[in-house]
N, C-alpha and C positions, 0 to 999 in steps of 0.2 A: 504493500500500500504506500508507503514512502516512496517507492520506485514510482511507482505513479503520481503522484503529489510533486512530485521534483520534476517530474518530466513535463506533466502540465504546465508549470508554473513556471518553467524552463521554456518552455515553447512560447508562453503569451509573453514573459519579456523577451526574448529572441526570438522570434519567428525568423522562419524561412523563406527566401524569397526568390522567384521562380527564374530558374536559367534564363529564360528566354523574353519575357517584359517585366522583367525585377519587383514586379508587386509581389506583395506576401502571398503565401500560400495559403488558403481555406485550407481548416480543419477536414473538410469533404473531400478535398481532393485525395483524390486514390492514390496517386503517383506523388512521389517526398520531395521531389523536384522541379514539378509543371504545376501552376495554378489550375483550375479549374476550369479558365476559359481558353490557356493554350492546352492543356491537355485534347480539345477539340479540333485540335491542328492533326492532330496523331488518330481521328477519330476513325472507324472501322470502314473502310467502301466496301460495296456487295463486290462479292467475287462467287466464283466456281469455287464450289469447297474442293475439287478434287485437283485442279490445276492453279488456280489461286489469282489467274486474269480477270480480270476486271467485269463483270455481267451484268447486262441491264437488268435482271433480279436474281435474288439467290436461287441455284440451282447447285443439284447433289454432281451432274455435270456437264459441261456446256457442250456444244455443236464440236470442239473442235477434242474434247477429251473420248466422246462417243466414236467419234472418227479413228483417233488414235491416244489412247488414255497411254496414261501417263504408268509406269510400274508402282509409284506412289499412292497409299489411298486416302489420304488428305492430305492437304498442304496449310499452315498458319502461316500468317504474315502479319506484320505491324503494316506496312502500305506501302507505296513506289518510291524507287529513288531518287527522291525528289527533297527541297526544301524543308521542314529543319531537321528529317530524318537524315538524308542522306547527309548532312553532316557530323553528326553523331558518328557512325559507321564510319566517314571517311578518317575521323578522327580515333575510332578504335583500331582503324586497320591498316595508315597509314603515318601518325601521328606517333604512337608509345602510349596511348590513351589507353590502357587496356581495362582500366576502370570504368570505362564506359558500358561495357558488357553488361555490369549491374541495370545502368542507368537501360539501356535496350530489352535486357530481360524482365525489366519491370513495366515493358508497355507489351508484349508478348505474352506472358505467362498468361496473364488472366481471360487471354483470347482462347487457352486451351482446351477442349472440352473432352478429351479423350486421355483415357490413362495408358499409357503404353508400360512393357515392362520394364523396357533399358530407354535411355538417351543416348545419343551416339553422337558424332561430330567429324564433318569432312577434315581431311588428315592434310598437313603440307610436308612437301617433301624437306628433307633433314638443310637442306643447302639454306630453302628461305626460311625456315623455321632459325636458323645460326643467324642470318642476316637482322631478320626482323626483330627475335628475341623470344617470341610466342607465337602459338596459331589462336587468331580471334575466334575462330568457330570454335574452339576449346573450352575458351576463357566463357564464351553466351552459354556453351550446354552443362559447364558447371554451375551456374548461376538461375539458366532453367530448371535445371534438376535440383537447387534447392529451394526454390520458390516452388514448385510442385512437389517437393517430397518425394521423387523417382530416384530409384539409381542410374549413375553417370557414370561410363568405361569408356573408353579408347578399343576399337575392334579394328580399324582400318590403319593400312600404310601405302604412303605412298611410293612404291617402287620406283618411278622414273620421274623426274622433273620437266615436266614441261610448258612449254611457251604461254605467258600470258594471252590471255582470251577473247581481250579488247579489240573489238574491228571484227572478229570472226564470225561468219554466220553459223546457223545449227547443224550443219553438215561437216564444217570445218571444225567444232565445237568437238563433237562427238568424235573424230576421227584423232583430233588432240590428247583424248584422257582416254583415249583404249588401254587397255592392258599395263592401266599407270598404276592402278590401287591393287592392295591384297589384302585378305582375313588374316588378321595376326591371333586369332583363337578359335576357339570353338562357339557356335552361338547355341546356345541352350534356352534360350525365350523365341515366342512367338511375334513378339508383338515390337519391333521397338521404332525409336524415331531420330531421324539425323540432321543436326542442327549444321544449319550455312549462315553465312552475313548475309550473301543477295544471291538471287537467284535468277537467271534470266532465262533461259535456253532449260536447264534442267539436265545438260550431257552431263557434269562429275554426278550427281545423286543419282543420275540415271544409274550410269558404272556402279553405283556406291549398292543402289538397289536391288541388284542383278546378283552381285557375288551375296546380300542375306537371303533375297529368293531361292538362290538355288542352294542354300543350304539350312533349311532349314523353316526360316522366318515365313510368318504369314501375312501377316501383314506392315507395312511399312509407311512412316507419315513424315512429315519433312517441316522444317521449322525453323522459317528464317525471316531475320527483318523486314528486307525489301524484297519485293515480287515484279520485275519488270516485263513491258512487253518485251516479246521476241526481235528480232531481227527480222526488217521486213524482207530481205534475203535469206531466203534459208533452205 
């Protein structure tokens, strides 16, 4: 009870005040960092639950996943990469921000409605991981996994380093990350889910989904900040 007495009383002379228009934070606000009216910046667009593109209403799955679904069987996203999300992420993943992960896991998490058994997380190969310091998809699916209460493992590696993905269509995409990743264990659960920063094309989770498919897993869901269109070449 003191812990709370302190904290309250802690808070009303110190309040918090939000990243992004420096007013204080409401008490209501969900997120410890976003007032209540930018928190609406970040707010949910309808998508394809199963692909995660943009749909003029919600549907289980749109014209283009019926056509060719995805190996994925849902996708969560915070929104496109775009304005003040995709600065956050550029700042987690190209900055040293790696605290940021928090601040992105705490606008994801509560979009999740599905319990998986494991969280999982796209793997960088050992060269940029030495360069950079961390892998950011590491750093989100430990911080989703303790906001949800799931367990969080490392299953994938990446074998071959290859070329950034900037400029490539979905054909060039997919032809890039073949036979880059491997299972470093055994998978003993059905169910689990593999955290990205952005996702656009969908080739490395593709890869990433193939090798839990075919060994074992039933189903697979994917969980990442940004969800962008495709490449109108592809």
């Amino acid at each position: 009870m003191l812990t709370d007495w302190i904290k309250k009383h802690t808070t009303y002379l110190f309040p918090s005040h939000c990243e992004l228009c420096h007013m204080v934070i409401e008490p209501e606000a969900f997120h410890p960092q976003f007032c209540v009216t930018c928190q609406l910046r970040f707010a949910p667009t309808i998508r394809c639950r199963r692909c995660g593109l943009v749909t003029p209403e919600v549907t289980e799955m749109c014209g283009e996943c019926l056509v060719s679904p995805p190996l994925w069987t849902r996708l969560y996203c915070v929104g496109d990469y775009q304005p003040p999300l995709a600065s956050y992420v550029h700042r987690l993943k190209y900055e040293g921000q790696y605290w940021q992960a928090k601040t992105l896991s705490g606008l994801l998490a509560p979009r999740i409605d599905t319990r998986p058994d494991l969280i999982t997380f796209v793997p960088v190969h050992w060269r940029r991981y030495c360069y950079r310091g961390y892998n950011q998809s590491e750093h989100l699916a430990w911080q989703i996994s303790r906001e949800l209460a799931i367990p969080c493992d490392a299953v994938f590696k990446k074998v071959r380093s290859t070329p950034r993905q900037q400029g490539m269509d979905k054909k060039q995409r997919r032809n890039n990350v073949r036979q880059a990743f491997c299972l470093t264990k055994a998978i003993e659960v059905e169910h689990i889910a593999i955290v990205d920063d952005v996702l656009t094309t969908g080739s490395t989770v593709h890869q990433l989904c193939k090798l839990l498919l075919g060994n074992g897993v039933k189903t697979v869901d994917i969980y990442c900040i940004c969800r962008t269109p495709e490449p109108s070449n592809r």
